[in-house]
N, C-alpha and C positions, 0 to 999 in steps of 0.2 A: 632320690639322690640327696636330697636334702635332710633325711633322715640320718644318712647314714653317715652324713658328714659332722650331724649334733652328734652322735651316736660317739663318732671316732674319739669328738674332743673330750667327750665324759670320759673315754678310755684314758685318754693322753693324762685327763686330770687326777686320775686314780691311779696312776701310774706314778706319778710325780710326786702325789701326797705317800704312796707306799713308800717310795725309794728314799723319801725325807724322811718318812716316822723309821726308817730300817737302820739308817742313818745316825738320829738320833736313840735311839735303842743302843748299837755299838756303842755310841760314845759316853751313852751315858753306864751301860754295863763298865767300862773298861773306870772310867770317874770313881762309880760307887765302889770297885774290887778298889781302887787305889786308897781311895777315901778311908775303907774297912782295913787292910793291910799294909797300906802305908807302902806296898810295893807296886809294880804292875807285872805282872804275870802272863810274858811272852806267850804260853801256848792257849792261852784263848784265844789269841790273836790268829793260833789255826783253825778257830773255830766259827770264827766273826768274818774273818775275810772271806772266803767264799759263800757264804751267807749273802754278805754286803756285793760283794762280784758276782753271782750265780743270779741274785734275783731279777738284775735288768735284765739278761738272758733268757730268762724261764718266762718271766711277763712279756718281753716283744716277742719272744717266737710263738707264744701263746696267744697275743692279739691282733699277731698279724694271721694265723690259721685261723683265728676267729673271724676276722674280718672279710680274708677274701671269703669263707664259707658264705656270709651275709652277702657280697656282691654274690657270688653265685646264684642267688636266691631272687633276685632282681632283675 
């Protein structure tokens, strides 16, 4: 049990550096397009947002089937 409670927080921590560095990514994409044309260009922004909103979705539903599979295993 103790395992799997290190195990969770490693998850929790790579979780939290992804959603930061994805984070940082947008913003820094949407900066350098401004920086380079001096405009900002609304339809990346269809391209960024679900990106930035989909990934915390794709990672808990992905670590939580990961995880109970590891409780079942125990």
């Amino acid at each position: 049990m103790k395992e799997n409670k290190k195990f969770t927080s490693i998850l929790k921590i790579v979780y939290f550096v992804g959603l930061i560095g994805l984070g940082f990514y947008a913003v820094g994409y949407i900066f350098v397009e401004w920086l380079a044309t001096g405009q900002i260009d609304l339809s990346n922004l269809n391209i960024l947002l679900p990106l930035v909103l989909g990934l915390p979705a794709l990672l808990s539903s992905f670590s939580f089937s990961f995880i109970t599979s590891l409780t079942r295993l125990v």
